[in-house]
PQR file with spaces between the fields and no chain letter, atoms N, CA, C, O and H, PARSE charges and radii, in Angstrom:
ATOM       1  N    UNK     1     -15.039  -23.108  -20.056 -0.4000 1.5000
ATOM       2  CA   UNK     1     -14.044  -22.213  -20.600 -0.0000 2.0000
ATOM       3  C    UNK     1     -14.092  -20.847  -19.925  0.5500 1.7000
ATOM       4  O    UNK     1     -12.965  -20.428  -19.658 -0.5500 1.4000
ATOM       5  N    UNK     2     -15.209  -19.950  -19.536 -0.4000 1.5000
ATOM       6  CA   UNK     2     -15.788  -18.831  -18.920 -0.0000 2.0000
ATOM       7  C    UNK     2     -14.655  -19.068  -17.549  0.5500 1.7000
ATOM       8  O    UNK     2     -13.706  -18.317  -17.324 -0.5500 1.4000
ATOM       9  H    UNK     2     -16.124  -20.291  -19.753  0.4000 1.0000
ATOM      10  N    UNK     3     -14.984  -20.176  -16.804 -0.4000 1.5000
ATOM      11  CA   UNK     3     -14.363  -20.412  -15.358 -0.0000 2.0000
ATOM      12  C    UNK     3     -12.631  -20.256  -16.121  0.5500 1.7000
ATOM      13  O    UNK     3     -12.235  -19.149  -15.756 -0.5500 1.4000
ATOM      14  H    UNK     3     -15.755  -20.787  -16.987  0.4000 1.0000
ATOM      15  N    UNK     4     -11.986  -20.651  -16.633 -0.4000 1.5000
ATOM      16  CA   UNK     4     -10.840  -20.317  -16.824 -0.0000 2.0000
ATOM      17  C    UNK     4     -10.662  -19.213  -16.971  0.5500 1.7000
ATOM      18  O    UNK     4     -10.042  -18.601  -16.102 -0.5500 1.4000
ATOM      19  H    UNK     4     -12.307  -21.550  -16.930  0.4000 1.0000
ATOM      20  N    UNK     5     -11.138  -18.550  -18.122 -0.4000 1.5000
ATOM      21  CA   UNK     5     -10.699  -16.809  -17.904 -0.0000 2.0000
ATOM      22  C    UNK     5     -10.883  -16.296  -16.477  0.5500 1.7000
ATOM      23  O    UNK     5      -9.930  -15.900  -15.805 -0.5500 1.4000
ATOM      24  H    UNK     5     -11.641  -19.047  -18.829  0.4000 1.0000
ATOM      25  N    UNK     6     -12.293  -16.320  -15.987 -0.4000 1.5000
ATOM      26  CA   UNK     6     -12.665  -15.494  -14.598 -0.0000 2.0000
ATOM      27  C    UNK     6     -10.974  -16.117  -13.669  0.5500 1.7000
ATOM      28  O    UNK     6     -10.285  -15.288  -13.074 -0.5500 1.4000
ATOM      29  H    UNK     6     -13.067  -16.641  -16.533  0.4000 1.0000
ATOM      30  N    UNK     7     -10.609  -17.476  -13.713 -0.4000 1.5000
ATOM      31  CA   UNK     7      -9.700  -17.344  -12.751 -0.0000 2.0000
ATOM      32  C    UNK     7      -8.557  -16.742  -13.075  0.5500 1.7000
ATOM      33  O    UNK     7      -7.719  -16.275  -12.304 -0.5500 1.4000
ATOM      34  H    UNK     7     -11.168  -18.149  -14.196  0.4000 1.0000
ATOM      35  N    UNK     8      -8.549  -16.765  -14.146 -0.4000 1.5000
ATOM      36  CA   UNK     8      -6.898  -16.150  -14.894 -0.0000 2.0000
ATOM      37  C    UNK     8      -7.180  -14.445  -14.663  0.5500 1.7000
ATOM      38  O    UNK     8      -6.359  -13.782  -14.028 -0.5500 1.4000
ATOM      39  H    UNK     8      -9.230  -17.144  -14.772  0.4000 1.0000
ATOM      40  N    UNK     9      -8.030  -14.015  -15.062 -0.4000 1.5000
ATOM      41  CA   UNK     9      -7.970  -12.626  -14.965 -0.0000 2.0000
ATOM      42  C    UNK     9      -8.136  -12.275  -13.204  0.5500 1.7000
ATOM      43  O    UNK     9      -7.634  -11.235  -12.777 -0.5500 1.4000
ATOM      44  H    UNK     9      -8.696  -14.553  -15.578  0.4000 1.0000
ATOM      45  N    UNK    10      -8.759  -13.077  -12.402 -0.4000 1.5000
ATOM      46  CA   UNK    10      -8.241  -12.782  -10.923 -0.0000 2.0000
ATOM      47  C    UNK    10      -7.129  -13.096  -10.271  0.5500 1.7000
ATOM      48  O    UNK    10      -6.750  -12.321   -9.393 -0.5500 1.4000
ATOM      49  H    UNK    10      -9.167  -13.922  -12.748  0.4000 1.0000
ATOM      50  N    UNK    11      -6.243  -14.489  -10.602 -0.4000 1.5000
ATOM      51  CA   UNK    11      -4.811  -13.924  -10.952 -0.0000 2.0000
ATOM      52  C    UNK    11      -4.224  -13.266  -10.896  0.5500 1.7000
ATOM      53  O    UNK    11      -3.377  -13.001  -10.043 -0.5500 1.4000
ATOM      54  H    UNK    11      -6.550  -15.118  -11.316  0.4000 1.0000
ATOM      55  N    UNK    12      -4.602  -12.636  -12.125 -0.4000 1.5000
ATOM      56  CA   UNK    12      -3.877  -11.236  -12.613 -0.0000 2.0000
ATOM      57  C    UNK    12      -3.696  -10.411  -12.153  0.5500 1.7000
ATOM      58  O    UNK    12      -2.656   -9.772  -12.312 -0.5500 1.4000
ATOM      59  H    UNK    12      -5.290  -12.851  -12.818  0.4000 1.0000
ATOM      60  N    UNK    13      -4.916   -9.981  -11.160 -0.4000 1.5000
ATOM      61  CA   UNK    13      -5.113   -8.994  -10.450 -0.0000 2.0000
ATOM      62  C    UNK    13      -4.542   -9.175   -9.027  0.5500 1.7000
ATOM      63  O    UNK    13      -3.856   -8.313   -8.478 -0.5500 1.4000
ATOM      64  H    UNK    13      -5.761  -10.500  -11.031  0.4000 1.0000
ATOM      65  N    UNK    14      -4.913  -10.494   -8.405 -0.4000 1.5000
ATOM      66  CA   UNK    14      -4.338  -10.852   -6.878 -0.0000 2.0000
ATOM      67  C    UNK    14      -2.306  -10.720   -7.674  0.5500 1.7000
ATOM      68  O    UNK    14      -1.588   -9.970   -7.013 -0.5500 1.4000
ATOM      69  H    UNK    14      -5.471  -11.195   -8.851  0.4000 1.0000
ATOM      70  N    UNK    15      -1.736  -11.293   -8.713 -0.4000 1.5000
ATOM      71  CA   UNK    15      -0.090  -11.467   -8.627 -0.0000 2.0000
ATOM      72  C    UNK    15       0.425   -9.730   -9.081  0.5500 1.7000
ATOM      73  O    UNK    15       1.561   -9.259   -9.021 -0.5500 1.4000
ATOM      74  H    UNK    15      -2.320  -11.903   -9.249  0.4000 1.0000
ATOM      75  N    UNK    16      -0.866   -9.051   -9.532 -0.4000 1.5000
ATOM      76  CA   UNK    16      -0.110   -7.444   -9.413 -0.0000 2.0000
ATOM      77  C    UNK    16      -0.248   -6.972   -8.407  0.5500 1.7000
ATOM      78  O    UNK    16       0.782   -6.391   -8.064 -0.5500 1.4000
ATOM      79  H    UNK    16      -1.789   -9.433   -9.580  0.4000 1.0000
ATOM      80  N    UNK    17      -1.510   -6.868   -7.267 -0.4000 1.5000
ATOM      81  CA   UNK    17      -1.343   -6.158   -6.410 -0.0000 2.0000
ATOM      82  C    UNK    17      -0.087   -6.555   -5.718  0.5500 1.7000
ATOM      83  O    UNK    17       0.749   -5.725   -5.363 -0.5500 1.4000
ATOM      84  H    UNK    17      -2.347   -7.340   -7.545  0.4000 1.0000
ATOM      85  N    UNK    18       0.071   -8.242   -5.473 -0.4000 1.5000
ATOM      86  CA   UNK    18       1.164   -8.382   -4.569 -0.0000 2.0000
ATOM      87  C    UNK    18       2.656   -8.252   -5.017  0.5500 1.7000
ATOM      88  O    UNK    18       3.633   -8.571   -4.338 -0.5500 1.4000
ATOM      89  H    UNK    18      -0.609   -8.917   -5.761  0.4000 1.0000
ATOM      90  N    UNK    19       2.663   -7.487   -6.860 -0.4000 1.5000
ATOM      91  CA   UNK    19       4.066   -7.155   -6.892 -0.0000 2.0000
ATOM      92  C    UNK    19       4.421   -5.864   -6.309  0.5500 1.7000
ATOM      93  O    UNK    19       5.396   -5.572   -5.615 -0.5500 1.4000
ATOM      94  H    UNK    19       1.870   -7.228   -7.412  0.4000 1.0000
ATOM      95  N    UNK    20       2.899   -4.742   -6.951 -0.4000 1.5000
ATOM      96  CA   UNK    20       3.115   -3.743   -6.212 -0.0000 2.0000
ATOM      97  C    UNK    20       3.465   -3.366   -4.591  0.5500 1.7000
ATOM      98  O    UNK    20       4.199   -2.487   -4.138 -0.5500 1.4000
ATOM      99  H    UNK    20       2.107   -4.980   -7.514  0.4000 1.0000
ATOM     100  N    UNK    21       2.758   -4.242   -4.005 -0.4000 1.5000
ATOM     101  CA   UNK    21       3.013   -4.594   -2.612 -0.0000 2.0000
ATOM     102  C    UNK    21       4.990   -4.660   -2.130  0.5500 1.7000
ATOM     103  O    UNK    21       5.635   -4.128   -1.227 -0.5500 1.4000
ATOM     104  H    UNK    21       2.162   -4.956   -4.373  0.4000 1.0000
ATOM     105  N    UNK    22       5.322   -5.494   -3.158 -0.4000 1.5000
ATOM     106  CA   UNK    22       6.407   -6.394   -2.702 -0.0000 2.0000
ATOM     107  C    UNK    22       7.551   -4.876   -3.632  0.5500 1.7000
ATOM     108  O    UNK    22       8.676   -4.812   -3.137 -0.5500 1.4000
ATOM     109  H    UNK    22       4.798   -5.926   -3.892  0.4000 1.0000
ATOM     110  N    UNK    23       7.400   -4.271   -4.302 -0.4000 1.5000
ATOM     111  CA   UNK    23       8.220   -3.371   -5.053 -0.0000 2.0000
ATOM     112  C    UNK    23       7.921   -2.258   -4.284  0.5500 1.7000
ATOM     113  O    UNK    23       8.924   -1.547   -4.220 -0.5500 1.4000
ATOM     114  H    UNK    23       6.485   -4.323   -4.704  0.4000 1.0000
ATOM     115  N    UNK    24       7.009   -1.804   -3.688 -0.4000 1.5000
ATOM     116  CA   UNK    24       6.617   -0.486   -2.731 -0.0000 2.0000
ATOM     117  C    UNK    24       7.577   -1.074   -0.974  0.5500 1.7000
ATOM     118  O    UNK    24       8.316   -0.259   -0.422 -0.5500 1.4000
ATOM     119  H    UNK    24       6.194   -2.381   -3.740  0.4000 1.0000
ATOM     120  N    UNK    25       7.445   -2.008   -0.573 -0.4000 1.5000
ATOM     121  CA   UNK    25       8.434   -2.673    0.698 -0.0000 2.0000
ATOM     122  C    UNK    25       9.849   -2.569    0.472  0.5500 1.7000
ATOM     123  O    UNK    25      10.671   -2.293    1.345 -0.5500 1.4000
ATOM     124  H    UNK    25       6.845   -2.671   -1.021  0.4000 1.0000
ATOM     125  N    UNK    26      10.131   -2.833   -0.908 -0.4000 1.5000
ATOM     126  CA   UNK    26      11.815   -3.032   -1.509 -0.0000 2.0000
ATOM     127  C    UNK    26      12.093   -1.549   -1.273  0.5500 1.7000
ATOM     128  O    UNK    26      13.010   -1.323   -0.483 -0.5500 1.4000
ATOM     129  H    UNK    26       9.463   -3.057   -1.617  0.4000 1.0000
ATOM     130  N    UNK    27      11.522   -0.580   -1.769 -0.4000 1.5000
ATOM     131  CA   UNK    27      11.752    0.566   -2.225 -0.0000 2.0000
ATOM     132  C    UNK    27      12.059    1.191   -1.024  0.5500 1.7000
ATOM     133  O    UNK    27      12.805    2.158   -0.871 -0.5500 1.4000
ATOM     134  H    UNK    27      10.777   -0.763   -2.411  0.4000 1.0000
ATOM     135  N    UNK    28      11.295    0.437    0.013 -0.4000 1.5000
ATOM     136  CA   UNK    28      11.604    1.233    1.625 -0.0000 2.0000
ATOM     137  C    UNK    28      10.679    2.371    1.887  0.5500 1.7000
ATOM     138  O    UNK    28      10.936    3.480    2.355 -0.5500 1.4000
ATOM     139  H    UNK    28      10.688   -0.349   -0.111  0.4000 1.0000
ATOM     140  N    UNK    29       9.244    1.726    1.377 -0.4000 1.5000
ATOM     141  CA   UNK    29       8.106    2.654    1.835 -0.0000 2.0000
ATOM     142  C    UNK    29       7.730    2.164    3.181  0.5500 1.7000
ATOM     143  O    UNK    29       7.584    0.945    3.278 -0.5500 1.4000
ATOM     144  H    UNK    29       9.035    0.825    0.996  0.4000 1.0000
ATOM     145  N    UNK    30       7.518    3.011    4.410 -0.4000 1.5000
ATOM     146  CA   UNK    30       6.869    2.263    5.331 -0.0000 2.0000
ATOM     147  C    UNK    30       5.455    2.023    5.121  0.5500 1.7000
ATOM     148  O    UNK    30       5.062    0.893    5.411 -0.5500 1.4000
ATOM     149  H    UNK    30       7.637    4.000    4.330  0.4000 1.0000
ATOM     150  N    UNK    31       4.489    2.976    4.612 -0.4000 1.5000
ATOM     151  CA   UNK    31       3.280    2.947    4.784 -0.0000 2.0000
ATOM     152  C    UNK    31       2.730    3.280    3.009  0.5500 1.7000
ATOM     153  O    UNK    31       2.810    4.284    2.301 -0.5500 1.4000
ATOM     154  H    UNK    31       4.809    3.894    4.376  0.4000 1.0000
ATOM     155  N    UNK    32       2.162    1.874    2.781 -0.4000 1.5000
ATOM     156  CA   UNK    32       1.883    1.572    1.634 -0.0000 2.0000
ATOM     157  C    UNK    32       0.509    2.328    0.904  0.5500 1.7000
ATOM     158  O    UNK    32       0.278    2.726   -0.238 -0.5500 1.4000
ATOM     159  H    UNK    32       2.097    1.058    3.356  0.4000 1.0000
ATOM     160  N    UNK    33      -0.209    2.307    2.093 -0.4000 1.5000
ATOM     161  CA   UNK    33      -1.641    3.079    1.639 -0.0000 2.0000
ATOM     162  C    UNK    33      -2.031    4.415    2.202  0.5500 1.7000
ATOM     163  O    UNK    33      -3.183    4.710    2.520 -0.5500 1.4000
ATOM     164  H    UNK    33      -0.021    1.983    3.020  0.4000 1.0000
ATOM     165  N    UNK    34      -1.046    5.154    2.295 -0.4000 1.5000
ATOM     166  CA   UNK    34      -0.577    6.586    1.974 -0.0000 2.0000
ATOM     167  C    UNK    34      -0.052    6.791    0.909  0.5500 1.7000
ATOM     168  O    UNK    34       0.716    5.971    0.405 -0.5500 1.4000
ATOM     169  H    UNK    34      -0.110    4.914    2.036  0.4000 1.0000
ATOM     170  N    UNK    35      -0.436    8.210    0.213 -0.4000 1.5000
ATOM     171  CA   UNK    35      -0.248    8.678   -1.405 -0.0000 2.0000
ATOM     172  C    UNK    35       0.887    8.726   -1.343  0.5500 1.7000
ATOM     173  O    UNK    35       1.518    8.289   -2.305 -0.5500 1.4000
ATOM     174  H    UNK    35      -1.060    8.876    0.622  0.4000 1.0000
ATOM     175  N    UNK    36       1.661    9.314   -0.108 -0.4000 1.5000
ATOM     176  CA   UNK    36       3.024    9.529   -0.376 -0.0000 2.0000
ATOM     177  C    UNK    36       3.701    8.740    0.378  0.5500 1.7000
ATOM     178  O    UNK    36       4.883    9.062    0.506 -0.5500 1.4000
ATOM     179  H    UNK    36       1.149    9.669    0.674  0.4000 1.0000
ATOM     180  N    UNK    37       3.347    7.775    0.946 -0.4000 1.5000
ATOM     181  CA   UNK    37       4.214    6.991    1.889 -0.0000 2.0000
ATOM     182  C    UNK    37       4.631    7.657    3.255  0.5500 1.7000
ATOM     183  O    UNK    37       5.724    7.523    3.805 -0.5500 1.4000
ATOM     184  H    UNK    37       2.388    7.514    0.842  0.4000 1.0000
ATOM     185  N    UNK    38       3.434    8.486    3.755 -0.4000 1.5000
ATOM     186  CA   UNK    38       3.538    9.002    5.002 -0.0000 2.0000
ATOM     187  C    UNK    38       4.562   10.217    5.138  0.5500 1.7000
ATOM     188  O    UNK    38       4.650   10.965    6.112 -0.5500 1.4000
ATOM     189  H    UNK    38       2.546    8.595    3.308  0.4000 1.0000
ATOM     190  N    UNK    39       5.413   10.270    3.824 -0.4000 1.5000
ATOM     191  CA   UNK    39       5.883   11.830    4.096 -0.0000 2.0000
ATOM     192  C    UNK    39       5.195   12.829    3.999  0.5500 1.7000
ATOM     193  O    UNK    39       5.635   13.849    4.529 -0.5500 1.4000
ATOM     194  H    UNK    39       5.341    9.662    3.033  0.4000 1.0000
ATOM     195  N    UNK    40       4.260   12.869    3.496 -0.4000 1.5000
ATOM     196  CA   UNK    40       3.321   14.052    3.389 -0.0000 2.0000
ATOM     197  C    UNK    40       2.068   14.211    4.138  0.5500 1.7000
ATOM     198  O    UNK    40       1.205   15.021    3.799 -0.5500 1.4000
ATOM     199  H    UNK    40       3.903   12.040    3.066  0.4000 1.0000
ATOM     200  N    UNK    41       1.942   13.205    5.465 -0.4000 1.5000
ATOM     201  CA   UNK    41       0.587   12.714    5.983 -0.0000 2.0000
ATOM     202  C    UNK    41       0.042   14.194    6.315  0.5500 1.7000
ATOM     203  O    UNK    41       0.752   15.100    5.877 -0.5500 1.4000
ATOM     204  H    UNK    41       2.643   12.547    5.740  0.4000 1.0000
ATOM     205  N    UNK    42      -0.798   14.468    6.831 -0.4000 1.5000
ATOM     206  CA   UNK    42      -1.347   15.674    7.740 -0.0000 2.0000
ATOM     207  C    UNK    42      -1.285   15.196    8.879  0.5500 1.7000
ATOM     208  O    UNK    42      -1.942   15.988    9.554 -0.5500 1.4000
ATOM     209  H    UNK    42      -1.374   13.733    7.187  0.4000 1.0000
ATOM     210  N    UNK    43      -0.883   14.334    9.597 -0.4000 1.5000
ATOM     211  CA   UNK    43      -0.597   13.532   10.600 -0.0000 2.0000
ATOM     212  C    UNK    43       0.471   14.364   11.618  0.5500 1.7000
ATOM     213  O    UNK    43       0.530   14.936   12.706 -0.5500 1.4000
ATOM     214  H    UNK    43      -0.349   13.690    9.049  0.4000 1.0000
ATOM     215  N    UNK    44       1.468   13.897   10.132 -0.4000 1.5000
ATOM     216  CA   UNK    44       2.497   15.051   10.669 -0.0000 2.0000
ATOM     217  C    UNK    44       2.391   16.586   11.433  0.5500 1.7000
ATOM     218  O    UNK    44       2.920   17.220   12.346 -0.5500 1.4000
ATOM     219  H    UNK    44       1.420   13.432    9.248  0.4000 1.0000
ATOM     220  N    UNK    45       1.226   16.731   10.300 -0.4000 1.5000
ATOM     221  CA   UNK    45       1.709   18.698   10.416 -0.0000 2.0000
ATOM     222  C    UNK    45       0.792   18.669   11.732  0.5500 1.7000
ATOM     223  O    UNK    45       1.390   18.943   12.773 -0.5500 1.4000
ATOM     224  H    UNK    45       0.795   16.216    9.559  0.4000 1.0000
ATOM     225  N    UNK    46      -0.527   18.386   11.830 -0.4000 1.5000
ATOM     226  CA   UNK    46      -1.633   18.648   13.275 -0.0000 2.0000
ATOM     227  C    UNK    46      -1.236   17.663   14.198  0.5500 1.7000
ATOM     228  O    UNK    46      -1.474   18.127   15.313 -0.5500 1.4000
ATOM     229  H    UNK    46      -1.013   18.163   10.985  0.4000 1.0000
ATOM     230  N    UNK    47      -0.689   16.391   14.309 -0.4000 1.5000
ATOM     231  CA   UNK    47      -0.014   16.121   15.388 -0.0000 2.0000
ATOM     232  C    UNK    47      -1.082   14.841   15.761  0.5500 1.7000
ATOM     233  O    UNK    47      -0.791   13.975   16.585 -0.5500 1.4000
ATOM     234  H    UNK    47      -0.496   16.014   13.403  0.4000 1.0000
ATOM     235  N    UNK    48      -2.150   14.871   15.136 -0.4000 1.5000
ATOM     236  CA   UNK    48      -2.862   13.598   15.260 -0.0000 2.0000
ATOM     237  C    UNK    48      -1.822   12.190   14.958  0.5500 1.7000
ATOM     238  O    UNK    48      -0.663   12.140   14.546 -0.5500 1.4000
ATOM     239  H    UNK    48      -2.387   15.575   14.466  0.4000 1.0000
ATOM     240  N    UNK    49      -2.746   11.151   15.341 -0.4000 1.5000
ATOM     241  CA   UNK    49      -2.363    9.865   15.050 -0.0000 2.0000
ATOM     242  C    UNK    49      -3.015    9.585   13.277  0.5500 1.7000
ATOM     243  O    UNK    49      -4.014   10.053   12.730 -0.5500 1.4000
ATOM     244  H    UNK    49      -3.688   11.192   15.676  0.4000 1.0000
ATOM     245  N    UNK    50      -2.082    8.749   12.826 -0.4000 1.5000
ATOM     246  CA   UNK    50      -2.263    8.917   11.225 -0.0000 2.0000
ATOM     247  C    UNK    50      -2.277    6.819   11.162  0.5500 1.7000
ATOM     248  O    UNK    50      -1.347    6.170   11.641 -0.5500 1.4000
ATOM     249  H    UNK    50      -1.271    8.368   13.270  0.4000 1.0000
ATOM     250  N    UNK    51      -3.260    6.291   10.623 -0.4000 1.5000
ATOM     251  CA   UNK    51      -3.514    4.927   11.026 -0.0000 2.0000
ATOM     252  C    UNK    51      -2.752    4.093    9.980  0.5500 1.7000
ATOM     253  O    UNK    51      -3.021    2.895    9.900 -0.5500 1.4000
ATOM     254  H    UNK    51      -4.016    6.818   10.234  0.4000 1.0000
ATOM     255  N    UNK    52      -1.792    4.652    9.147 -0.4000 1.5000
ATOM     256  CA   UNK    52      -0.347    3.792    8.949 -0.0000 2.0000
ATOM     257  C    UNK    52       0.377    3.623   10.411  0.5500 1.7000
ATOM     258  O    UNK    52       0.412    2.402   10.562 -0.5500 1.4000
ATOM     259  H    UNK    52      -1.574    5.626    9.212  0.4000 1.0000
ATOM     260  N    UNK    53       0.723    3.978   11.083 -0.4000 1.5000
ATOM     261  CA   UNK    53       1.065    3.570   12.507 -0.0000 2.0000
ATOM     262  C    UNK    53       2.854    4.094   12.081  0.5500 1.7000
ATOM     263  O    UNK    53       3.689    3.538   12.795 -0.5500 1.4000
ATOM     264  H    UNK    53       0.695    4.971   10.960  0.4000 1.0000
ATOM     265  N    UNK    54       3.359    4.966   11.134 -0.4000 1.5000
ATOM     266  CA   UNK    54       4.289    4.680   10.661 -0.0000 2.0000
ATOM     267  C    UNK    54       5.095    6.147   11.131  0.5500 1.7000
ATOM     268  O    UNK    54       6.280    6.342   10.861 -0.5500 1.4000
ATOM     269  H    UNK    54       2.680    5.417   10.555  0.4000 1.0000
ATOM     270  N    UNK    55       4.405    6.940   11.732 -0.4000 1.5000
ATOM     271  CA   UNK    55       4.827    8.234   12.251 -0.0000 2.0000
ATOM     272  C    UNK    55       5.095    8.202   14.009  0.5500 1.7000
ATOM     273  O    UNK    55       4.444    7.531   14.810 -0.5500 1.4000
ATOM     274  H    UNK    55       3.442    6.781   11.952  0.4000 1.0000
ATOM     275  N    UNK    56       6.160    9.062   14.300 -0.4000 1.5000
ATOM     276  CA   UNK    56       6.646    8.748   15.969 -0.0000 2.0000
ATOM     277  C    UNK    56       6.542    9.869   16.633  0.5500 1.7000
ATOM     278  O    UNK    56       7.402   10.748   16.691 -0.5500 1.4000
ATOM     279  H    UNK    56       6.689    9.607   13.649  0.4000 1.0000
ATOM     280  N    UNK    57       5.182    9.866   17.300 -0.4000 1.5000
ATOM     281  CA   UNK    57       4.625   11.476   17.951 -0.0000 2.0000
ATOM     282  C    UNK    57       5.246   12.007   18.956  0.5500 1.7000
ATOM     283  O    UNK    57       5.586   11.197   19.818 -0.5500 1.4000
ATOM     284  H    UNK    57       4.484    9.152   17.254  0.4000 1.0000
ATOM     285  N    UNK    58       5.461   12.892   19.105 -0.4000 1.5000
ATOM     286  CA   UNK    58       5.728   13.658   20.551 -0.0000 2.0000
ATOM     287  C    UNK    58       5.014   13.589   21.496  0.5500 1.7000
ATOM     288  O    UNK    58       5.296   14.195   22.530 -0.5500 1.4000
ATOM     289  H    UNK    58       5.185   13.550   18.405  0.4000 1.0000
């Protein structure tokens, strides 16, 4: 019975991350694991490379 919960509650956890996943793509975020979705990187402002890959440097 133990093995059923443990899989149900990992489940749970693997079918939310991948809604969040799939509702953050819809929404037209490029870069998911940025706070702000790479508009706010510091990437931007100092001109470094920012490893969402989602910014287009000079």
């Amino acid at each position: 019975m133990i093995d059923y919960i443990l899989i149900a509650i990992i489940l749970v956890i693997v079918a939310a991350a991948a809604f969040y996943v799939y509702k953050a793509k819809k929404s037209g975020k490029k870069c998911i694991g940025c706070p702000d979705g790479c508009s706010a990187c510091n990437a931007k402002k100092n001109g470094s490379h920012c490893s969402c890959g989602a910014h287009k440097h000079k």
